[in-house]
C-alpha positions as CSV (number, residue, x, y, z in Angstrom):
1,X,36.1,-36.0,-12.1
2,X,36.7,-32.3,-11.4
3,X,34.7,-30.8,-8.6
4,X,32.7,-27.7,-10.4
5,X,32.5,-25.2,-8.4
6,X,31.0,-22.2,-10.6
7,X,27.3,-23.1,-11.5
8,X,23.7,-21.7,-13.0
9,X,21.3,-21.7,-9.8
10,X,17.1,-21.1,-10.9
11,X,15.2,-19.7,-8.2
12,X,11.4,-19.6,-8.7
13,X,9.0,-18.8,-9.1
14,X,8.0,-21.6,-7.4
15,X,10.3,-21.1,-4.7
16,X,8.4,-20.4,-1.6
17,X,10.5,-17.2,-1.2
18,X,10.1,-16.0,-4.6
19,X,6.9,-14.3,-4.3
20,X,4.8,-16.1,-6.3
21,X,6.0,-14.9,-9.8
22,X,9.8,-13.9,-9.6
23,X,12.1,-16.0,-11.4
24,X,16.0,-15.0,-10.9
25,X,18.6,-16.9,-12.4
26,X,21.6,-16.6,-10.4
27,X,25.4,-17.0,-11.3
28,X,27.1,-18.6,-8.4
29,X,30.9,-19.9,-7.5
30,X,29.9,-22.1,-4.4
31,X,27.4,-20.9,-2.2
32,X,28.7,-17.3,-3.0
33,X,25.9,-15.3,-5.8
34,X,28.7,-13.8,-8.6
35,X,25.3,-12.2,-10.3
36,X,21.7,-12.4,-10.5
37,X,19.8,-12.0,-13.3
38,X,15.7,-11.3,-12.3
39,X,13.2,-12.1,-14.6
40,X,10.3,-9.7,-15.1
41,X,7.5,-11.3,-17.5
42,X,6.1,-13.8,-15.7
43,X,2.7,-11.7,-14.9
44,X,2.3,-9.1,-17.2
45,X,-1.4,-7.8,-17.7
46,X,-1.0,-4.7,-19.4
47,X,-2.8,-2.6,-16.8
48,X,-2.0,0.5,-18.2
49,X,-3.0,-0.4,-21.9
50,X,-6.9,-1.5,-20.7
51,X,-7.0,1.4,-18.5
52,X,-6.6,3.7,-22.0
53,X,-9.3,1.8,-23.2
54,X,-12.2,2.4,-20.4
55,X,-13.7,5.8,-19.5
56,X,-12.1,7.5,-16.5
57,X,-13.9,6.3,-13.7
58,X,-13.5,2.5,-14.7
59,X,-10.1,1.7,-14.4
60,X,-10.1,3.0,-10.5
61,X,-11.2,-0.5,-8.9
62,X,-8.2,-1.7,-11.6
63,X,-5.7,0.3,-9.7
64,X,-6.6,-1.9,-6.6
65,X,-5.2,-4.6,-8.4
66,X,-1.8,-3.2,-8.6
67,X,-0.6,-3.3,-5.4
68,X,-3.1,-5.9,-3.7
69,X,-1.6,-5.6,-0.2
70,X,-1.7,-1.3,-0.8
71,X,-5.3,-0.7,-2.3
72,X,-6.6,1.9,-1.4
73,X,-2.8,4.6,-1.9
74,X,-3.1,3.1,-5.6
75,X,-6.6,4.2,-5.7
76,X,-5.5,7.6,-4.7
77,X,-2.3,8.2,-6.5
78,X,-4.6,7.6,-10.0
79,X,-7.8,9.7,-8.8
80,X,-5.2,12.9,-8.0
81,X,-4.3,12.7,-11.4
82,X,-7.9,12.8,-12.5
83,X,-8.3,15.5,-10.2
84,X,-5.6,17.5,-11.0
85,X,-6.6,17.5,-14.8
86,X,-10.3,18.7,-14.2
87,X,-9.0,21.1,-11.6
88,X,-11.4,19.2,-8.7
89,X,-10.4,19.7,-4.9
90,X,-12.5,17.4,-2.4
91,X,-14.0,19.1,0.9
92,X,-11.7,18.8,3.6
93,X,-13.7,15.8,5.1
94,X,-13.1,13.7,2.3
95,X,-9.3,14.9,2.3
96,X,-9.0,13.4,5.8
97,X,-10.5,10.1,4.9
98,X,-8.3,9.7,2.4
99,X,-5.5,10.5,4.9
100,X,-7.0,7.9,7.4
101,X,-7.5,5.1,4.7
102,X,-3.8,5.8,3.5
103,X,-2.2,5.1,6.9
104,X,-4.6,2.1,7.6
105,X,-3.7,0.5,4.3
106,X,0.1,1.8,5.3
107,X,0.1,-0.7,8.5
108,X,-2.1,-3.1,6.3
109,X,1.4,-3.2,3.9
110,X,3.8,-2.9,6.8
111,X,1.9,-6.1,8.8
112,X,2.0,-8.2,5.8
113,X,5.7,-7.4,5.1
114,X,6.4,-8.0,8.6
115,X,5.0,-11.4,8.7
116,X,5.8,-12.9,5.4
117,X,9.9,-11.4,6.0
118,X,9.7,-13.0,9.0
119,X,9.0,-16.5,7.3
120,X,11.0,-16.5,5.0
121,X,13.9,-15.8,7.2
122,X,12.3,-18.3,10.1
123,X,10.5,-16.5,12.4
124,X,6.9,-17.9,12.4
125,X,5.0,-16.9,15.5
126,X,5.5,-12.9,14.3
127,X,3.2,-14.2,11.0
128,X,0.4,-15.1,13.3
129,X,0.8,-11.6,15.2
130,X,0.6,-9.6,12.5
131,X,-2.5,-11.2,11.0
132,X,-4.3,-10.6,14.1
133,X,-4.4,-7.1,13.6
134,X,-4.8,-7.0,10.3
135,X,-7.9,-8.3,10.5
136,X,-9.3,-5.8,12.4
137,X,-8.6,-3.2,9.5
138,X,-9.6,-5.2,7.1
139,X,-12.9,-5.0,8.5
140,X,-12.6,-1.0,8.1
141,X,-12.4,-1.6,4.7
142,X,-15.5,-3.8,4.4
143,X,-17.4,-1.7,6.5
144,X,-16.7,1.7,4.2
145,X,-16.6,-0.2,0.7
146,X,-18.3,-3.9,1.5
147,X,-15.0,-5.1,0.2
148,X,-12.0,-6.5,2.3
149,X,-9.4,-5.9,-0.5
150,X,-10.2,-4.3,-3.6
151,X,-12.2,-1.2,-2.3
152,X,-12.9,1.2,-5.0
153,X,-13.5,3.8,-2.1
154,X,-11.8,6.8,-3.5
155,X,-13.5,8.8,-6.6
156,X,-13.0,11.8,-8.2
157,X,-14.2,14.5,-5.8
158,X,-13.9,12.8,-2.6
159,X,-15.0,9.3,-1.7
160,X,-17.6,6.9,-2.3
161,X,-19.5,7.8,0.9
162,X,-19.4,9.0,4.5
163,X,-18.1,6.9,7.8
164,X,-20.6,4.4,8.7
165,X,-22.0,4.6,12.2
166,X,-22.3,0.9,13.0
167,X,-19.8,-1.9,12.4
168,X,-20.2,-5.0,11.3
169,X,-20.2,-7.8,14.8
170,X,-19.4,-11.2,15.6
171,X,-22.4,-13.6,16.5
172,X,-22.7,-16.7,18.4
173,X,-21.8,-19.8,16.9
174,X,-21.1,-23.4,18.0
175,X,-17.3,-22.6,17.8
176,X,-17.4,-19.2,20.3
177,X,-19.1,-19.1,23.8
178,X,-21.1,-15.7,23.8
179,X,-19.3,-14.0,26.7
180,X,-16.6,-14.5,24.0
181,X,-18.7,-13.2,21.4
182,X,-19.8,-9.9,23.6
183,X,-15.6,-9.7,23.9
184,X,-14.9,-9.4,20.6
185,X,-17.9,-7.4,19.9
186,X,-16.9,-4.6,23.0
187,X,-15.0,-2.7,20.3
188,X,-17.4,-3.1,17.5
189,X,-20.5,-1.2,19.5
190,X,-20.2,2.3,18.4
191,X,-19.1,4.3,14.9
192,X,-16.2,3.2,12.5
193,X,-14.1,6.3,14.0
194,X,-14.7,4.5,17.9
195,X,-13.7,1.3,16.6
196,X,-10.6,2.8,14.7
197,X,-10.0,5.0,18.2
198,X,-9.7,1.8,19.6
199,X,-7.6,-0.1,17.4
200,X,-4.8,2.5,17.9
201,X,-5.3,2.4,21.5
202,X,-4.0,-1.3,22.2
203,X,-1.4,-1.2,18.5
204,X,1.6,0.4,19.8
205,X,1.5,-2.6,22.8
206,X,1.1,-5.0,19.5
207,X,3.8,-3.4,17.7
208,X,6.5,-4.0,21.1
209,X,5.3,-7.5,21.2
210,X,6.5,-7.9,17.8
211,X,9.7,-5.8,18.5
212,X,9.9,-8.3,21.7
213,X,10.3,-11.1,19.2
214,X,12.0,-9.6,16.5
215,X,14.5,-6.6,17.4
216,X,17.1,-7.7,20.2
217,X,17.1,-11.3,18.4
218,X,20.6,-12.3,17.8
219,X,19.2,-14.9,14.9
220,X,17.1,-12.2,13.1
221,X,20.2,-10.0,13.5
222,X,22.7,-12.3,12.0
223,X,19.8,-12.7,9.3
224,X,19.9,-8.9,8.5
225,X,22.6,-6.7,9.6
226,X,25.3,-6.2,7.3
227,X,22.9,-7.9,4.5
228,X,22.1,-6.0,1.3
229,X,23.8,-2.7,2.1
230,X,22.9,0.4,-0.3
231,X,25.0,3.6,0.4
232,X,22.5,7.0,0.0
233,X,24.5,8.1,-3.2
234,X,24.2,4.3,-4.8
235,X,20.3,4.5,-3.4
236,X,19.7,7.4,-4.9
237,X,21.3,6.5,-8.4
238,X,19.2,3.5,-8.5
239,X,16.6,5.7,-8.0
240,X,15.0,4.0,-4.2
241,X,11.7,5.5,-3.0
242,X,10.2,4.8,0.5
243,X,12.0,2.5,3.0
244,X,14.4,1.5,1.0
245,X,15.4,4.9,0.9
246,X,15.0,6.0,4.3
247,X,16.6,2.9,5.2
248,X,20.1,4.2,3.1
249,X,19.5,7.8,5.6
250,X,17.9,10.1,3.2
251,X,14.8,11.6,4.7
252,X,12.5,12.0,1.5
253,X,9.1,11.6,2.1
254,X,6.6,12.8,0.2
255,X,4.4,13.5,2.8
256,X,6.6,15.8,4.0
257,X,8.3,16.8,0.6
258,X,5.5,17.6,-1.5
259,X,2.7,17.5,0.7
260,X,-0.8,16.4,-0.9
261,X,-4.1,16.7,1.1
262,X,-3.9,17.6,4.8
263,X,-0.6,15.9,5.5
264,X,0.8,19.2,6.2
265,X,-1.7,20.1,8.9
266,X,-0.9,16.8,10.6
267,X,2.2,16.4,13.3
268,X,4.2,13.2,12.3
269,X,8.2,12.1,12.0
270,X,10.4,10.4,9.1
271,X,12.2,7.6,10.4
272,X,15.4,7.2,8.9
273,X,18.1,4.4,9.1
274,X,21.8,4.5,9.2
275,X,23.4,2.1,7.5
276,X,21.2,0.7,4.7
277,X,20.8,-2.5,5.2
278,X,18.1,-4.8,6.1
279,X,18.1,-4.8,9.5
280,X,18.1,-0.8,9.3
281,X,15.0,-0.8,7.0
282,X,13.3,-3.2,8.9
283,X,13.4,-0.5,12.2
284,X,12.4,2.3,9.8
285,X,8.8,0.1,9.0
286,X,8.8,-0.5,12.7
287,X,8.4,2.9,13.9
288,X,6.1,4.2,10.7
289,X,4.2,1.6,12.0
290,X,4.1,3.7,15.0
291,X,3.5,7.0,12.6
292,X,1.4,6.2,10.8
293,X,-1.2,5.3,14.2
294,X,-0.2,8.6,15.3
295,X,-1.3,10.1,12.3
296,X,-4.9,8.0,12.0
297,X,-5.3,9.5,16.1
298,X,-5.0,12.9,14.3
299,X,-7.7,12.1,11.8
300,X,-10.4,10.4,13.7
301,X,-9.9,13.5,16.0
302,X,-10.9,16.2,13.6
303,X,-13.2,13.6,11.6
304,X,-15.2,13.2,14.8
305,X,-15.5,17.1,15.7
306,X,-16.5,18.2,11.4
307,X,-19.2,16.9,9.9
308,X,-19.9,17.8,6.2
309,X,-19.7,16.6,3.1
310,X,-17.3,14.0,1.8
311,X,-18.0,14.3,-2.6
312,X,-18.6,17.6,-4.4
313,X,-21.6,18.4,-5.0
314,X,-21.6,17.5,-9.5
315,X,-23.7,15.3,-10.8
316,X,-21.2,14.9,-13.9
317,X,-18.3,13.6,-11.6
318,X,-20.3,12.2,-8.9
319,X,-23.6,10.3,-8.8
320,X,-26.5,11.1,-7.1
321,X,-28.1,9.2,-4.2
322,X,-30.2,6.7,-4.5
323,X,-33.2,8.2,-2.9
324,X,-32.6,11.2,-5.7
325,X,-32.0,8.6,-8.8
326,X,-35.2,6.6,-7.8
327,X,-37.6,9.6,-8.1
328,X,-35.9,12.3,-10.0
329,X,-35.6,11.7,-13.9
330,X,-32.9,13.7,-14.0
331,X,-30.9,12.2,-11.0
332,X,-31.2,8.9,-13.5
333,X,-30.0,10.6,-16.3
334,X,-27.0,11.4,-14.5
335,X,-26.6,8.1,-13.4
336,X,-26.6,6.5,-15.8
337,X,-24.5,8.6,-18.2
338,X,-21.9,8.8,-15.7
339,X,-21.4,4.8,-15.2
340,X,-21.9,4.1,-18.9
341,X,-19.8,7.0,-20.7
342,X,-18.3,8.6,-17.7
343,X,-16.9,12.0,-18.3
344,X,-14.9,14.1,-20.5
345,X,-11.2,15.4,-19.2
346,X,-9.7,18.6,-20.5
347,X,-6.7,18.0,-22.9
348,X,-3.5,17.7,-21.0
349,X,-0.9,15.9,-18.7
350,X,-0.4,15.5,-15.4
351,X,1.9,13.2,-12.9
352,X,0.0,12.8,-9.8
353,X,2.3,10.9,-6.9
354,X,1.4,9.5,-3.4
355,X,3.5,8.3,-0.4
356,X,2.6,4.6,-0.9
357,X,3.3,1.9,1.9
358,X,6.7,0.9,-0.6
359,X,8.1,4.0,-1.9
360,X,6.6,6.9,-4.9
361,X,3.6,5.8,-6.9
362,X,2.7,8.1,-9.4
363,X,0.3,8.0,-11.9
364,X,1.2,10.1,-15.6
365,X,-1.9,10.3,-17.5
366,X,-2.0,12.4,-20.7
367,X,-5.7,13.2,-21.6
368,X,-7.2,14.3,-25.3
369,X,-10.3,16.1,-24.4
370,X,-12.2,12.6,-24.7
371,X,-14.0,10.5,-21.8
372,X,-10.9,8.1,-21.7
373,X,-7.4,8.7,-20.9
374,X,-4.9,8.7,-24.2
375,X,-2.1,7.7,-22.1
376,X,-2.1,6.1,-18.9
377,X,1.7,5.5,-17.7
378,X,2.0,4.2,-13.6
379,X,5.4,4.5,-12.0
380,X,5.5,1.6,-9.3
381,X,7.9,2.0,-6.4
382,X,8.6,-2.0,-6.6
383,X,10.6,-2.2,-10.1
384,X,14.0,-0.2,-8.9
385,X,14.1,-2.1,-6.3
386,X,13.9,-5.4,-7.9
387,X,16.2,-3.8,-10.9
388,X,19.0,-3.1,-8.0
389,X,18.8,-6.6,-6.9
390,X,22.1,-7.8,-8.4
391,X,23.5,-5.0,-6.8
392,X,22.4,-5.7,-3.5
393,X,22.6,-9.8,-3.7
394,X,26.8,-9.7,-5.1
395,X,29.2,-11.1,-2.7
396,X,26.4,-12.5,-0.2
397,X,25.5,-16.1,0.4
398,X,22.5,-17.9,-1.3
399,X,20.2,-17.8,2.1
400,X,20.7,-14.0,2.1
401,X,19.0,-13.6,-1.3
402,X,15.7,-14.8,0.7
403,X,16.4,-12.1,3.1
404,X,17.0,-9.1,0.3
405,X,13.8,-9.8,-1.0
406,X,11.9,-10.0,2.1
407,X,13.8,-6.0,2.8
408,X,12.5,-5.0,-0.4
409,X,8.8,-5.6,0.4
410,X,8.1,-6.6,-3.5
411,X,4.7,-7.1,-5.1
412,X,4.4,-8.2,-8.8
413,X,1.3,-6.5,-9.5
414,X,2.7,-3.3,-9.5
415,X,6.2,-4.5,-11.2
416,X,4.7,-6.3,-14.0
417,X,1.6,-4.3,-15.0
């Protein structure tokens, strides 16, 4: 019998590189992909539809299911465009938080992409690494929200509350011996801010060790250089935010662009790659890694030397303390209109967009005057990329699919709202 050489290949969703939920059906002539076809439709939850059906202030802890590995930027990019359409501006306290929070949850992203692209590709020990530390921010998520992951932290006016002064410690156990214990606590004695001063003290030394493993490696270079090359004009057309972007040499970041709270008071650089392809975008995360610690320095600096309020101060948008609602009748009243009917918007539209960990997320909300949102549309910076990945995949082997999806740093929440 003939030899067929030209055949349909399924990969995923339960392909251990596939993400979890991406199905592609590629076209291939040997081991070489002719075209690939990705499925979108495998999640869908219709984010945007329930969000036009809950007041305002109850689809914010939905935006953290977007992006599950980004929480807190998709927080913000939605509560902007609340902000922006009743004309709110947060005190400059709460604008830093938010800064600080958006580069934590930026090396959150980053760590996770790191390790699970280095998996899939072969490299497991860099996994491990990058887990390490991201378990020490997720703890600065619990100890501002009580939450690891989905934080609900930003509101409408600035954030839910104020740094805490105390962080959550390690205690003895049958498993650790407590001159362990008091090592792992020595960090965890003083304020949030002290324990976030110290995590950027030892990360640039984490982030060489994972360069040590990862940059100079001729097998992670033959895995990546040359692999999924996107020219700026062709990156541009397919309409790449983030990385992906920077990676192709086009130095647009929004940060920097359109700047949106006290980004443009802070001193930081745009990494930008050469040749576009994944080895290129894989240096640009590398040293916004690096950024992005420089930044949070910046914060805890002025966060530690200005004290002040962190929500404005109406009882409409924001609710009271507890102390107040417990002994005011008022202060309840407030309360408990705000978390049952929330508030009402002014009629009109906005687009509200942050510099998330993967590229632009905006949020365009259209609003009718009422205490929900009449339109709710988010733009998520995954679903370009995953359009362009026939583009990127043609010509290349069947292993190298593995390693354009790793580059693109895909998460289905967002994609397939």
């Amino acid at each position: 019998m003939a030899e067929f050489q030209q055949f349909t290949l399924n990969f995923g969703p339960q392909h251990p590189a596939a993400h979890g939920v991406l199905r592609l059906v590629l076209e291939m002539d040997g081991e070489v992909i002719q075209k690939a076809d990705p499925h979108v439709g495998l999640l869908h939850r219709g984010t945007e539809k329930l969000a036009e059906t809950k007041p305002f202030n109850q689809s914010i802890g939905y935006m953290d299911r977007l992006d599950y590995v980004s929480m807190m930027c998709n927080e913000h990019g939605y509560v902007l465009a609340i902000e922006k359409l009743l004309g709110v501006v947060p005190p400059l306290r709460a604008q830093y938080i938010r800064v600080m929070f958006d580069e934590i949850t930026r090396i959150l992203n980053h760590l996770l992409w790191l390790g699970c692209h280095g998996l899939d590709i072969g490299a497991m020990t860099v996994f491990l690494y990058c887990f390490r530390e991201r378990e020490d921010l997720m703890d600065c998520y619990e100890a501002v929200s009580g939450t690891r992951m989905h934080a609900t932290y930003y509101r409408p006016g600035g954030v839910y509350r104020d740094l805490p002064d105390s962080m959550p410690r390690y205690r003895d156990s049958r498993w650790r011996s407590s001159a362990e214990v008091k090592r792992m606590n020595e960090t965890r004695e003083g304020t949030l801010l002290d324990f976030v001063e110290a995590f950027t003290d030892r990360f640039p030394g984490c982030i060489d060790e994972y360069e040590a493993l990862l940059t100079d490696n001729r097998i992670w270079k033959q895995r990546t250089v040359n692999i999924g090359v996107v020219t700026p004009e062709r990156a541009m057309q397919l309409g790449f935010t983030g990385p992906m972007l920077r990676g192709s040499g086009i130095a647009w970041d929004l940060r920097k662009k359109q700047p949106y709270e006290v980004y443009s008071d802070l001193d930081f650089d745009i990494p930008v790659g050469v040749n576009g392809d994944c080895y290129d975008r894989y240096l640009v995360r590398m040293e916004e890694l690096r950024q992005s610690n420089r930044i949070i320095r910046q914060c805890v600096q002025w966060l530690r030397a200005n004290p002040g309020p962190v929500t404005v101060d109406d009882h409409k948008l924001v609710p009271p303390s507890r102390e107040d609602m417990k002994g005011d009748m008022e202060s309840l009243i407030h309360h408990f209109k705000l978390f049952t009917e929330g508030y009402t918007v002014p009629a009109g539209e906005t687009y509200a967009a942050v510099e998330h960990p993967k590229g632009e997320f905006g949020v365009y909300l259209i609003a009718d005057g009422a205490n929900k949102p009449f339109r709710v549309k988010v733009r998520a910076p995954g679903f370009p990329h995953l359009a362009a990945l026939d583009d990127m995949v043609r010509g290349h082997m069947l292993p190298d699919v593995v390693a354009v999806i790793g580059t693109q740093d895909i998460v289905f929440g967002e994609i397939d709202r």
